[in-house]
C-alpha positions as CSV (number, residue, x, y, z in Angstrom):
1,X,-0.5,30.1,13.0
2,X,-3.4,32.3,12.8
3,X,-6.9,31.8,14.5
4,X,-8.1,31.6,11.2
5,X,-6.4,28.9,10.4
6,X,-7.0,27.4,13.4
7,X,-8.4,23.8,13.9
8,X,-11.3,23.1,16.3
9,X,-10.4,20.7,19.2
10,X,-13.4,18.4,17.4
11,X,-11.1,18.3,14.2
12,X,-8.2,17.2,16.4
13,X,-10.1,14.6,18.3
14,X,-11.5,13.5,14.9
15,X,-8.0,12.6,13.6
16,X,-7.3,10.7,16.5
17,X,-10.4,8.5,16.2
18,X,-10.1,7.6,12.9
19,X,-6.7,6.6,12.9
20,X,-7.5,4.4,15.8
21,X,-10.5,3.0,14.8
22,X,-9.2,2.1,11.2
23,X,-6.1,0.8,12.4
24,X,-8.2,-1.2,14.8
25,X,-10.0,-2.3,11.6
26,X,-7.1,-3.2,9.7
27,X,-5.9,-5.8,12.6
28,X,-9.3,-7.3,12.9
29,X,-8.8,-7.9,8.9
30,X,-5.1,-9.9,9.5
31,X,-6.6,-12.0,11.5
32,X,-10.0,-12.8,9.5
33,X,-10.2,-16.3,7.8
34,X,-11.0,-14.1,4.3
35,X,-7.4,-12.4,4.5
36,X,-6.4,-13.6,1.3
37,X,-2.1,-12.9,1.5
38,X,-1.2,-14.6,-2.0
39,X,0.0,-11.9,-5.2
40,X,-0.6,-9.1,-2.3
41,X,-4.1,-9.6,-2.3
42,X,-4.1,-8.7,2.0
43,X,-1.9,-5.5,1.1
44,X,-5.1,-4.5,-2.0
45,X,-7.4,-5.6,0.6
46,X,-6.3,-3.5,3.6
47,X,-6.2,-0.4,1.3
48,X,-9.5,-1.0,0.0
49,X,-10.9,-0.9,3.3
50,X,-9.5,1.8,5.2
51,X,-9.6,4.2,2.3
52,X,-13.5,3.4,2.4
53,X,-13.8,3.5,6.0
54,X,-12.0,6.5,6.3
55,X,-13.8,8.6,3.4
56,X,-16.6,7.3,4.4
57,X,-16.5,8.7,7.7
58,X,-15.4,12.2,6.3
59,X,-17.9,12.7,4.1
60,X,-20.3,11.7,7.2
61,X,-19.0,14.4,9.7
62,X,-17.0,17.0,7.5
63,X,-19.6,17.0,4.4
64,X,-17.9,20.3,3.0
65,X,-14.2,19.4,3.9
66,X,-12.8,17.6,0.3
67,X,-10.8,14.8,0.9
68,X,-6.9,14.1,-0.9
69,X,-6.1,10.2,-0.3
70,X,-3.8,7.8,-1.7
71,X,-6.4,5.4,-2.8
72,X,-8.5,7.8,-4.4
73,X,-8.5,10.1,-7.6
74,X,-7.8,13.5,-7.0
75,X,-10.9,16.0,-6.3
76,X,-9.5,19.1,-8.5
77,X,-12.1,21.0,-5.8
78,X,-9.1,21.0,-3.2
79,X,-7.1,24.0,-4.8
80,X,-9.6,26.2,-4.0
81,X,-11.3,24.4,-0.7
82,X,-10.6,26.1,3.2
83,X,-10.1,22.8,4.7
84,X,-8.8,19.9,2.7
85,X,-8.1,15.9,4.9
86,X,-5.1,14.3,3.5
87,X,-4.4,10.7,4.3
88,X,-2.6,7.7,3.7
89,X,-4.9,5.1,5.2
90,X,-2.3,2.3,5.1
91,X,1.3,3.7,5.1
92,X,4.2,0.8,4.2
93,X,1.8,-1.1,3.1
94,X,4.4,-4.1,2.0
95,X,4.5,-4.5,5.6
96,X,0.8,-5.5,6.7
97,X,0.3,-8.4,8.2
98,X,3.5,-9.3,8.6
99,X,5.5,-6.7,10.3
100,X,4.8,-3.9,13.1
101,X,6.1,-1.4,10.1
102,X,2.8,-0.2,9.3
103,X,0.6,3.2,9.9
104,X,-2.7,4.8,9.2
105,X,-2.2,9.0,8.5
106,X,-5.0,11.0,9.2
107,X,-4.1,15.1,8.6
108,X,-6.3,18.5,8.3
109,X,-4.6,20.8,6.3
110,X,-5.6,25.1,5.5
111,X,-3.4,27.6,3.7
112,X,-1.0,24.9,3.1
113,X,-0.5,23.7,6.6
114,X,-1.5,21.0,8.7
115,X,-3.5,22.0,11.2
116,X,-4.4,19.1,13.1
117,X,-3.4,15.2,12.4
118,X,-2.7,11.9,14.0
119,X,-1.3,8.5,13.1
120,X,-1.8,5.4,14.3
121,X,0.6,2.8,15.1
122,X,-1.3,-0.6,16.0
123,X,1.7,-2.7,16.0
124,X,2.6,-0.9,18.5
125,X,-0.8,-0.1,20.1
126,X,-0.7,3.7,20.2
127,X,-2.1,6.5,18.0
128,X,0.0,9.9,18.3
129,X,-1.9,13.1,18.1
130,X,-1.9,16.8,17.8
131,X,-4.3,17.6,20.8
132,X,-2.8,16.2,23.1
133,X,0.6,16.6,21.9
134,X,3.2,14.1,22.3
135,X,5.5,14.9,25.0
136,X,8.2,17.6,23.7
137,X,11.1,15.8,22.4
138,X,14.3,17.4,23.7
139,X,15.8,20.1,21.7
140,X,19.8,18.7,21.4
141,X,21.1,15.3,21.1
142,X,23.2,14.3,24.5
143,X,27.1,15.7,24.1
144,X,28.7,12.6,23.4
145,X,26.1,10.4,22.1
146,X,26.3,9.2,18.8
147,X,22.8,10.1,16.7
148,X,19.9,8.1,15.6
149,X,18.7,8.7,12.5
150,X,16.2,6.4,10.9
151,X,15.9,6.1,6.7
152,X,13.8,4.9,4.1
153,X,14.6,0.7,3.5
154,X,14.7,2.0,-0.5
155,X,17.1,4.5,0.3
156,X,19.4,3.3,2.7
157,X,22.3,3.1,0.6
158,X,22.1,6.4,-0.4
159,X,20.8,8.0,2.6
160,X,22.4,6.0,5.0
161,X,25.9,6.3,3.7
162,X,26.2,9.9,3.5
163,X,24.4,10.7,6.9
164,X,26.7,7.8,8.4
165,X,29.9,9.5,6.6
166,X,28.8,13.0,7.4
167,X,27.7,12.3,10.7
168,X,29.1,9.8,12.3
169,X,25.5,8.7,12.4
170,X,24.0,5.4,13.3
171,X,21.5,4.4,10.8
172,X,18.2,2.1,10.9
173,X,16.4,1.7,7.9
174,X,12.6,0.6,7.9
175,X,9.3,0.9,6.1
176,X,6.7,3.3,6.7
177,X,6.7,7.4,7.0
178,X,4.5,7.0,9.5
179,X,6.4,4.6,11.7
180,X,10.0,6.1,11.0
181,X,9.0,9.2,12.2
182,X,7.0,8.1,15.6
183,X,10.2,6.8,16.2
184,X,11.6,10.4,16.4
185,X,8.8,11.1,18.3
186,X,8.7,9.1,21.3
187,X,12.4,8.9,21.3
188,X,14.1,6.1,19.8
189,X,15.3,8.0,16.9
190,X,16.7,11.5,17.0
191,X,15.6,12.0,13.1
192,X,14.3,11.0,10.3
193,X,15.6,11.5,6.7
194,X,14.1,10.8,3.6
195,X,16.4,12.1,0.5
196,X,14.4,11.3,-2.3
197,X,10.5,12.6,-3.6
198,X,7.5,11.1,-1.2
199,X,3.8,12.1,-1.7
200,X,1.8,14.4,0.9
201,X,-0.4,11.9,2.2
202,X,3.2,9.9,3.4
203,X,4.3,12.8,5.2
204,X,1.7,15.2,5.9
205,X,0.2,13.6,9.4
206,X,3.9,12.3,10.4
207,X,4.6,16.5,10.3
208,X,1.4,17.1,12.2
209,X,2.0,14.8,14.7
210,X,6.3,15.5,14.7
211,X,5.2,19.7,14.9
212,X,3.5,19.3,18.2
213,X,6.4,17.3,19.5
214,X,8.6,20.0,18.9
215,X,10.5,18.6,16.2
216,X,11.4,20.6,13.1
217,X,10.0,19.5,9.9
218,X,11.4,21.0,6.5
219,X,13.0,19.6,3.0
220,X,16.6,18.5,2.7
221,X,17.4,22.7,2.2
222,X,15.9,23.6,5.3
223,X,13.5,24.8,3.5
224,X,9.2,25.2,4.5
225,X,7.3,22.4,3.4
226,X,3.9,23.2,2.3
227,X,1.0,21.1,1.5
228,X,-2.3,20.3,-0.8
229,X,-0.3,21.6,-3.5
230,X,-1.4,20.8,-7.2
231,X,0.8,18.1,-7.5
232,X,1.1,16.0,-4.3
233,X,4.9,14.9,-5.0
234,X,7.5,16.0,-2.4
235,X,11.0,16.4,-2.6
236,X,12.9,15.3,0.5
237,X,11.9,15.4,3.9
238,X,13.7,15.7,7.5
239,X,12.2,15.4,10.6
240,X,15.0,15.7,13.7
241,X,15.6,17.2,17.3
242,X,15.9,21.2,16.8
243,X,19.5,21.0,17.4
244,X,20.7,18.3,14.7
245,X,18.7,19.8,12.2
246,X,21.4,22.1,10.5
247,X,24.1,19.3,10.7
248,X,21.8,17.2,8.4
249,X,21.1,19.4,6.4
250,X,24.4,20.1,5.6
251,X,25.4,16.9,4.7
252,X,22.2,15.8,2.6
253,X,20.5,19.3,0.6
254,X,22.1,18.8,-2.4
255,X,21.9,14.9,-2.3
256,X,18.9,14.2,-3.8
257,X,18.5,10.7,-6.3
């Protein structure tokens, strides 16, 4: 990454506090007498809120930055802006109130990359960051030990079954980008695998977050990802230990559904 590129440690910090505070927010709202949980109306509820507290806040302290969120209409000012916030401000959603499964993405990105991100985890009290990084995640799985890979509840028949053929894998299958890939990153999973499309703001702070952890982020190819692009849709995404990164790749490139 070039200095130009670069994001200052005020950007990183930012990241941090808004994922925190708005996860923060969104437990506050599950346990509010106005929660209203019938026909999803918590799930409309929590999104509601965090998008607005979180673009909110952006527009407060980053006035020129433009924003890309999954509750909001696209700004077609982001193709040509230097610094563009992509977020999901309440990732596996289905989950809310009633699960741990749940996130809140907060990501910088310029020339395509994220620069600085965080995401927020308040089932399980902790927001990861970019500055400070996570602790490096080793490079290899242990000789010996069977791996860990984590997939997409949606996807876990197809996913699962060929990284559990092609592997030898063992396979857990939850909601939540966010969540599935923290796993990876404080070590309970040794990757995550996604083999169908996602959108940016699902991925884009998980590979923030997963980058400075030393994990390798790319599509099912091996390919670069590359964000704020003019359409938002991803294909595939892998997020592993350095070292089982080719194997997975391997088994799952050209098994996309």
């Amino acid at each position: 990454m070039t200095d130009s590129v670069a994001a200052s440690d005020d950007d990183h910090a930012l990241a941090a506090r808004l994922a925190t505070e708005t996860g923060e927010m969104l437990v506050d709202l599950t346990r509010s007498s106005v929660a209203d949980r019938r026909w999803g109306g918590l799930e409309y509820e929590g999104d509601r809120r965090a998008h607005l507290q979180i673009v909110e806040a952006l527009a407060a302290e980053r006035p020129d930055d433009v924003v890309l969120s999954e509750e909001g209409s696209d700004d077609p000012r982001r193709q040509g802006a230097e610094r563009v916030w992509i977020v999901d401000p309440l990732d596996g959603s289905s989950d809310y109130g009633y699960s741990a499964n749940w996130s809140v993405h907060i990501a910088l990105v310029m020339d395509g990359e994220p620069v600085a991100g965080a995401v927020a985890v308040p089932g399980w009290g902790t927001t990861w960051a970019t500055d400070p990084a996570p602790e490096p995640v080793p490079h290899d799985v242990e000789s010996g030990v069977t791996p860990r890979i984590v997939v997409s509840r949606s996807r876990s028949r197809y996913d699962g079954m060929r990284l559990s053929q092609g592997l030898g894998a063992d396979v857990y299958a939850v909601g939540s980008a966010g969540v599935k890939a923290m796993s990876v990153v404080r070590g309970e999973m040794d990757a995550y695998v996604h083999g169908g499309g996602l959108y940016e703001w699902d991925s884009c702070a998980p590979v923030a977050v997963a980058r400075a952890a030393g994990l390798v982020c790319c599509h099912l190819d091996g390919s670069a990802l590359e964000f704020n692009k003019s359409d938002p849709w991803s294909p595939g995404l892998v997020i592993a230990r350095p070292g089982l990164v080719d194997d997975i790749v391997a088994v799952m490139f050209d098994r996309q559904y």
